[in-house]
N, C-alpha and C positions, 0 to 999 in steps of 0.2 A: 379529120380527127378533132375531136373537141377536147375539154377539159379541163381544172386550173394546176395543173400538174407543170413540171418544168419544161423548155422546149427541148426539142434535140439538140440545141446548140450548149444550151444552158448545161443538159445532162451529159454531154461530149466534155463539155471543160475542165483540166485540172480542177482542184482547190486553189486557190487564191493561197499566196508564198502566206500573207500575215494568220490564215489558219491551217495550213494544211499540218499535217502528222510530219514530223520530225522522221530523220529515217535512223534507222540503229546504227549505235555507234562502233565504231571498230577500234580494237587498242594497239594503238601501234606500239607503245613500253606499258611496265603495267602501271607507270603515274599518268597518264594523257591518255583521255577520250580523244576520238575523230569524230567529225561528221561532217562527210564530203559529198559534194554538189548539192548545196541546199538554195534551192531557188529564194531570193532574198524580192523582187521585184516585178511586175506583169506589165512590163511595157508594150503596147498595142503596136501593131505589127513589125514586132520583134522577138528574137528571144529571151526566153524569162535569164537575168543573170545570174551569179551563181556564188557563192561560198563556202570553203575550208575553213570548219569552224574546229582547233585545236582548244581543248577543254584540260584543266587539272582532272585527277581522276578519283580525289576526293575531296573538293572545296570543302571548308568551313566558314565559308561567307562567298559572297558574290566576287567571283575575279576579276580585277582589273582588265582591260581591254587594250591588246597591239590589235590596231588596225592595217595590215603589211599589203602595200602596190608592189607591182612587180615593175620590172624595167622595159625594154624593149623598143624602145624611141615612139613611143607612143603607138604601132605600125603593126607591133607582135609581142609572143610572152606569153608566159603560164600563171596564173594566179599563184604554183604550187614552189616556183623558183626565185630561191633569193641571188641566183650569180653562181656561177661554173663553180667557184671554190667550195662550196658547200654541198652540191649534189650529191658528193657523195657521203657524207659526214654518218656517220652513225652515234649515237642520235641522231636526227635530221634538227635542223637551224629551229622550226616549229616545235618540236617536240620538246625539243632544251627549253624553249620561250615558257612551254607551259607548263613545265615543272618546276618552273620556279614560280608560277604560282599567277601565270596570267593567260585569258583567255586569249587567243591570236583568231582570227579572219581574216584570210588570204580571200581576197575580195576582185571577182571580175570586174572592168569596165572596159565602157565600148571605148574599141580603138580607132583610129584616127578614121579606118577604112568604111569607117562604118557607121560614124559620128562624130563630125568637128566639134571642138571645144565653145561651149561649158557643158558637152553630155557625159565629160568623165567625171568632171567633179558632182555635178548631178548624182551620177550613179553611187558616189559614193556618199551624198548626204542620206540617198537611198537606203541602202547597207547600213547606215548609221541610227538611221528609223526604225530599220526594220529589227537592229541590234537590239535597240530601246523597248519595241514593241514588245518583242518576247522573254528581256531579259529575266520572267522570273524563272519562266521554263527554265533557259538557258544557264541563268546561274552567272549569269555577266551581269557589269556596272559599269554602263556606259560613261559615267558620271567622271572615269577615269581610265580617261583613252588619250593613250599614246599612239599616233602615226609615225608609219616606221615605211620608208619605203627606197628604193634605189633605183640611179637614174631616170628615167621617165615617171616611174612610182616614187619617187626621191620630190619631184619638183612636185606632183601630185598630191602627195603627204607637206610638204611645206603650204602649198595654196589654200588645200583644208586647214590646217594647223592656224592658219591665219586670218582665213572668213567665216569658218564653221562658229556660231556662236550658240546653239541650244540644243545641248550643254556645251560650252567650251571644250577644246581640248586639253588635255594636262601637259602636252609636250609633242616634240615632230623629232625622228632621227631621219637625217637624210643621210643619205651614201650619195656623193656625185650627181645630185639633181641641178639640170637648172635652173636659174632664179632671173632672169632678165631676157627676154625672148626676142630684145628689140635693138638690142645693142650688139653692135660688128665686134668680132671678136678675132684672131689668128684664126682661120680654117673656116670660119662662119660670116656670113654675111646676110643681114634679114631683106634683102631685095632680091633673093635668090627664093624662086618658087618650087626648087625641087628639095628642098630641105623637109626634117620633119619635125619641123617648128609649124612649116608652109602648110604642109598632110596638116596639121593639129587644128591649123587657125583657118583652112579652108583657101588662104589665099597666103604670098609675105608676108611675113608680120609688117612689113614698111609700106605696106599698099594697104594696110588696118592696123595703124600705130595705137586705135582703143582698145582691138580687140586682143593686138599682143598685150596690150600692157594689161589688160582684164586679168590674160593668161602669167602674167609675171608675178611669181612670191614677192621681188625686192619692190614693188608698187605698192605690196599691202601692208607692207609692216606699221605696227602703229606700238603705243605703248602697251597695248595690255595684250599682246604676241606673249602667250606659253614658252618656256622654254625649247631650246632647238639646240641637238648637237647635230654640229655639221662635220662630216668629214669627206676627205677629196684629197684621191694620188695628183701628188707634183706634177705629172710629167702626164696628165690626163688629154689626149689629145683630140678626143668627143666630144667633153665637155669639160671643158675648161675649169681650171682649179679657181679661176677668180671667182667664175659663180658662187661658190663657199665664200672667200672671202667676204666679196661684196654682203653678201647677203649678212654673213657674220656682223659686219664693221655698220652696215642698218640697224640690226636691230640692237647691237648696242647704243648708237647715237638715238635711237629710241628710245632707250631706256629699260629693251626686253634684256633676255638672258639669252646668251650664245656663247656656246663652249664650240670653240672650232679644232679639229685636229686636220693635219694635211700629211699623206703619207709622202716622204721622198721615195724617188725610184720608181714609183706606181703608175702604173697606165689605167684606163678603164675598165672599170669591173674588178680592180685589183690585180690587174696583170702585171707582171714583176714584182708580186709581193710576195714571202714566203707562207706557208700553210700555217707557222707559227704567227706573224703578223696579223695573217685574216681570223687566224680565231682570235687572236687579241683583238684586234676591233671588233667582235662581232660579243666577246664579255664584256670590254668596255661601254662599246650601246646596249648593251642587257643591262648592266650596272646602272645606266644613264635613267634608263626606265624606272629600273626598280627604284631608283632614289625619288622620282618625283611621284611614287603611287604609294610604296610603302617606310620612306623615310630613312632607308639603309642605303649602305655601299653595298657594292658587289664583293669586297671580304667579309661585312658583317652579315649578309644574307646567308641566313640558317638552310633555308632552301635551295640553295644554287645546285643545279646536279653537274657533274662530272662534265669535263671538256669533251667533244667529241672526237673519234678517231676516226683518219681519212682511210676510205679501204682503195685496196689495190686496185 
């Protein structure tokens, strides 16, 4: 067969994520667009990853950006999951984010099983390019992105929040991530290879004290760290409520900004907290946001839609 026509391999392959067609958006309220599974990356012999891109449903300027990890010890997890308390919520936790007037991308990365660390942060400067690239389509402004993520995505959103620098971030809420991957702790120890510190970093973090500490938030802080609210239940026996602290009591001695809250009572993922509680911390990290993109509190935001209700 001759010709200068394309090959069959060339004619077999998707579109490349940075042009392909956009897929139609679905409305889950009538304020928020969807646009789910949107290949954001073409990593070579793997698959393409993916993004929940939650949109306002009538911008009148380009919306701010939550960048949201999910948790799951680095191991497992859905892009689409903020934590048991919320699954059921109506509105969903996404939906409220982007009525009040910001875009959200609930943003795959590869898990531990699949590629040791730095291929998640990778993936998510990825997602951050690839945010940039299309923003006019899209209608986002990268320029004003909050990382928002819990536990496993908590420590993930803190490590971008503090080495991403083009564009900066505007700010990180962590929920219960941790910040120090090298240091023994009650119930943890980094000379222990079956942890999933160990899964993340390939080996102990104490048989690769660089490469833990690569992976550690409390190693990067410096002075011009974005602000970060931290929050972390008391009685967190995962991961430990100090990682908050520390991290907190850093980036103040740096000179960054940390508003830290610690729930009493609270286990991991908010367990022992009430339904009343977790929606308060999940307005007051909305509020934390909206303040550092659009210069309000969460009572003066004209925008705020209604709290969610948990169904049966």
């Amino acid at each position: 067969m001759t010709g200068t026509g394309p090959t069959p391999q060339e004619s077999i392959a998707a579109p490349h994520p940075d042009e392909a067609a956009l897929p139609p958006p679905a409305f889950p309220t009538p304020e928020v667009r969807l646009l789910r599974g949107v290949p954001y990356a073409e990593p070579e012999g793997t698959r393409p990853p993916e993004l929940d891109l939650w949109l306002p449903g009538r911008p009148n300027e380009p919306a701010p950006l939550v960048l949201f990890l999910h948790g799951g010890a680095w191991q497992r997890g859905r892009r689409d999951d903020m934590g048991v308390h919320t699954r059921n919520w109506s509105p969903g936790p996404f939906a409220r984010i982007a009525a009040a007037g910001f875009a959200v991308a609930c943003v795959d990365y590869r898990l531990s099983g699949e590629a040791t660390f730095p291929a998640q942060l990778d993936d998510l400067r990825c997602a951050l390019r690839w945010l940039g690239l299309r923003s006019a389509q899209l209608g986002v402004d990268t320029a004003r992105t909050v990382a928002w993520g819990e536990s496993a995505g908590g420590h993930l959103a803190a490590l971008l929040a503090l080495t991403h620098a083009d564009p900066p971030l505007a700010g990180a809420v962590v929920w219960y991530g941790p910040s120090d991957l090298g240091t023994a702790r009650e119930g943890y120890s980094p000379h222990d290879p079956r942890t999933p510190e160990a899964r993340l970093l390939g080996s102990a973090p104490a048989a690769d004290p660089e490469r833990a500490r690569a992976a550690s938030p409390v190693a990067h802080v410096h002075a011009g760290a974005p602000p970060f609210l931290l929050v972390h239940g008391e009685q967190d026996t995962v991961v430990a409520c100090s990682h908050s602290t520390e991290l907190a009591a850093s980036l103040e001695a740096n000179g960054a900004r940390a508003e830290l809250r610690t729930v009493p009572d609270t286990e991991h993922v908010w367990l022992g907290a009430s339904a009343a509680v977790v929606d308060d911390i999940f307005e007051h990290s909305l509020g934390f946001a909206e303040r550092l993109v659009f210069g309000t509190s969460p009572r003066e935001a004209a925008h705020r839609p209604p709290r969610s209700t948990t169904e049966p």
